[in-house]
N, C-alpha and C positions, 0 to 999 in steps of 0.2 A: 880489512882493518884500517885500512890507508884514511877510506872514506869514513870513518869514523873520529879519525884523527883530525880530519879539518873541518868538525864541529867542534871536536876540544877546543880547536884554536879559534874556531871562529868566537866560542864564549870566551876563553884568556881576554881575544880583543874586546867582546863587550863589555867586561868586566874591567881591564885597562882604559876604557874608555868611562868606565863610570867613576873610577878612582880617580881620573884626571878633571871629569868634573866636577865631583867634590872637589877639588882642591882649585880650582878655577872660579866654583861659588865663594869657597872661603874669600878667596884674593876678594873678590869684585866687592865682597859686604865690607871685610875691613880697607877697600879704598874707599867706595861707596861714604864709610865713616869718618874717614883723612880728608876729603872735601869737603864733607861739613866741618868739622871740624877749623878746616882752613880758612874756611867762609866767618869763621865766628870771630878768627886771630884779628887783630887792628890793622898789624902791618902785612897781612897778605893783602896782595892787589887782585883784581878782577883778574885780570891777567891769570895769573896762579892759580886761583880758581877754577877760570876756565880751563885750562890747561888737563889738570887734575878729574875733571868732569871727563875731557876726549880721553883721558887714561882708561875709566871707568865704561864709556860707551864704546871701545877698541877692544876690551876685554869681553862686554854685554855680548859684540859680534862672536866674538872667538866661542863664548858659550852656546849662543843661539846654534851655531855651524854644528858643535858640539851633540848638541839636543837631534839635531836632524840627519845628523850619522847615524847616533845612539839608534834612531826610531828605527830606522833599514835594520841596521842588528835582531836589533830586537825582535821584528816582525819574522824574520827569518829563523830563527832562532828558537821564537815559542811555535812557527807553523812544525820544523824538525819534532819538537819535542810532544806536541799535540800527536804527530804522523804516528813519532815511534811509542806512545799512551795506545792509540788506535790498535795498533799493530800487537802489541803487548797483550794487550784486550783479549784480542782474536785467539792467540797462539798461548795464552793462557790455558791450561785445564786445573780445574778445581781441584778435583780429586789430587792431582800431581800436589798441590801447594798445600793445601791439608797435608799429606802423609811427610811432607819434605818440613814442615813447622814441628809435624809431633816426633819424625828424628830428633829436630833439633831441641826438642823439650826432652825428649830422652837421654841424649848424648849428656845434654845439660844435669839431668839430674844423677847419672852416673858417673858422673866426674865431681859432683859435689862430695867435698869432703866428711866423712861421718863422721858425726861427736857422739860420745859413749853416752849412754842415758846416767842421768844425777842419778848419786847415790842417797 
């Protein structure tokens, strides 16, 4: 079970890793927006400007770095879940999954409450 546990985590981190890049994109478009924006004002100077652009392309890094983590995750991640699809496959029997669904329709429909027929 151990080794099952450090696939949960390994997806936790890829999942932490995509909710930080969403929020990494957010940043970047609404800077991305603050530079133009600054670019339009009279009294910002080139300066400011520029300034505000290396904010923008400091971030762009942090994402790219971000993207190319994610990719390792990932790859790893869907090969796990293809392996254990494969494996599932195999060790499948039909018959088993059939009678184990019409349990569960029976259990289901035994436990459904009766209403008295209309008078």
């Amino acid at each position: 079970m151990c080794k099952k546990k450090i696939i949960e985590d390994y997806y936790c981190d890829l999942n932490n890793l995509s909710g930080l890049l969403t929020n990494c994109v957010s940043s970047y478009r609404l800077l991305i927006g603050g530079a133009s924006e600054l670019n339009q004002i009279t009294p910002a100077t080139r300066h400011d400007v520029k300034k505000a652009i290396e904010r923008v392309d400091k971030l762009g890094d942090i994402i790219d770095e971000l993207l190319e983590t994610m990719e390792c995750y990932e790859i790893d991640y869907m090969n796990y879940c293809k392996i254990k699809a494969n494996v599932m496959k195999c060790k499948l029997n039909r018959k088993f999954v059939l009678a184990q669904i019409e349990d569960e329709l029976i259990i289901k429909r035994d436990n459904t409450p009766k209403t008295p027929p209309p008078k």
